[in-house]
N, C-alpha and C positions, 0 to 999 in steps of 0.2 A: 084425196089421193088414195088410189089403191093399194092394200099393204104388201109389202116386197116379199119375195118370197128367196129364200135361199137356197143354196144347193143342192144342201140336203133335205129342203122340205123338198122342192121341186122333183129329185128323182124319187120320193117316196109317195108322193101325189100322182106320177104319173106313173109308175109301178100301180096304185092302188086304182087308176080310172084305165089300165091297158084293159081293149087296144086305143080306146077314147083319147083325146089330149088334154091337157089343164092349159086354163087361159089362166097370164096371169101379168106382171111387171117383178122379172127377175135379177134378183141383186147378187154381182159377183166382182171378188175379185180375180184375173185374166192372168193366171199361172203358168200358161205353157199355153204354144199353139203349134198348130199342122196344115198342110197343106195336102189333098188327095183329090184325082180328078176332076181338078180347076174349084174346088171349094178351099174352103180357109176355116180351119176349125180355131176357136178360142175356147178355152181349159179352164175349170176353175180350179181343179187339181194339177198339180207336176205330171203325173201321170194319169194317161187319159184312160188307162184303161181302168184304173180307182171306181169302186163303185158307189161312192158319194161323189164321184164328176159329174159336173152339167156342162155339157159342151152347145156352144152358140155356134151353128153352122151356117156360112156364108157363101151363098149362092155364087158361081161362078158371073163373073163380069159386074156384079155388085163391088167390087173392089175399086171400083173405078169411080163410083159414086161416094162411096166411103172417104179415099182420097182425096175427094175433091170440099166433101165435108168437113173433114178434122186436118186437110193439108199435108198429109204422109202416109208411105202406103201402111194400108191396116195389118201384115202381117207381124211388123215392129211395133207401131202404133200405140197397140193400144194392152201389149205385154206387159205387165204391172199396175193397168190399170184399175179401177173402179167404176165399173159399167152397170147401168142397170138398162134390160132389152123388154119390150112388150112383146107378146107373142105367145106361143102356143109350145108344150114342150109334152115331146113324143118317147115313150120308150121305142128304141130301138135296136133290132137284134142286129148283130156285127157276127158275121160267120171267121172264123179260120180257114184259111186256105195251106195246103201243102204242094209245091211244085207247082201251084198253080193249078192246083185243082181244090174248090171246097171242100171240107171236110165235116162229119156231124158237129163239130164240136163249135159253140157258139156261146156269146155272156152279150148283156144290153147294155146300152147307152141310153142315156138322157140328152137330146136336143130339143134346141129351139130354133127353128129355120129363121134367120133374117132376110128377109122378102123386100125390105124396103129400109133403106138409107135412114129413115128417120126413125125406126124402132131401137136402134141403140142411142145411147147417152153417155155421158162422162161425167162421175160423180166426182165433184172438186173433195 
């Protein structure tokens, strides 16, 4: 089995390979989640914009496959859980917007797209 990797290794590996990704099998526990233009984020901080957060970004309409996997929809789901997800985790920049217009001002994130229903898990 390949070794898990944590939060805070993950967003320091993938600070350290940007703009590259780390492949890896990432272990969290699911502190907070969001919903933004039909995705579903899961938090391993309270706050996401914390920068030892790893957020697992979930594709729009994947919800559906999720639900039908663990039987509840994932935005309650899987809050307080113990997940570990396969995949790829990207720094990403998040801009600030005022009035609805960007503005320079910007800080990253750490994701890992879930692509497919079967890349997350539920650690009893």
């Amino acid at each position: 089995m390949a070794s898990m990797i944590t939060p805070r290794q993950a967003v320091e590996k993938a600070a350290d390979a940007a703009p590259a990704a780390v492949k890896g099998v990432f272990d969290m526990q699911v502190r907070s989640s969001g919903e933004q233009d039909g995705y579903l984020y899961l938090n391993s901080e309270e706050d996401y914009r914390d920068q030892r957060n790893l957020t697992v970004a979930i594709r729009p309409g994947l919800d559906v496959a999720l639900q039908t996997r663990f039987g509840a929809a994932p935005a309650t789901y899987f809050k307080g859980k113990h997940i570990r997800v396969t995949g790829v985790a990207q720094r990403v920049k998040i801009w600030f917007f005022c009035q609805g217009k960007q503005t320079e001002k910007y800080y990253y994130q750490t994701h890992v797209e879930l692509e497919d229903a079967g890349q997350i898990k539920i650690v009893p």
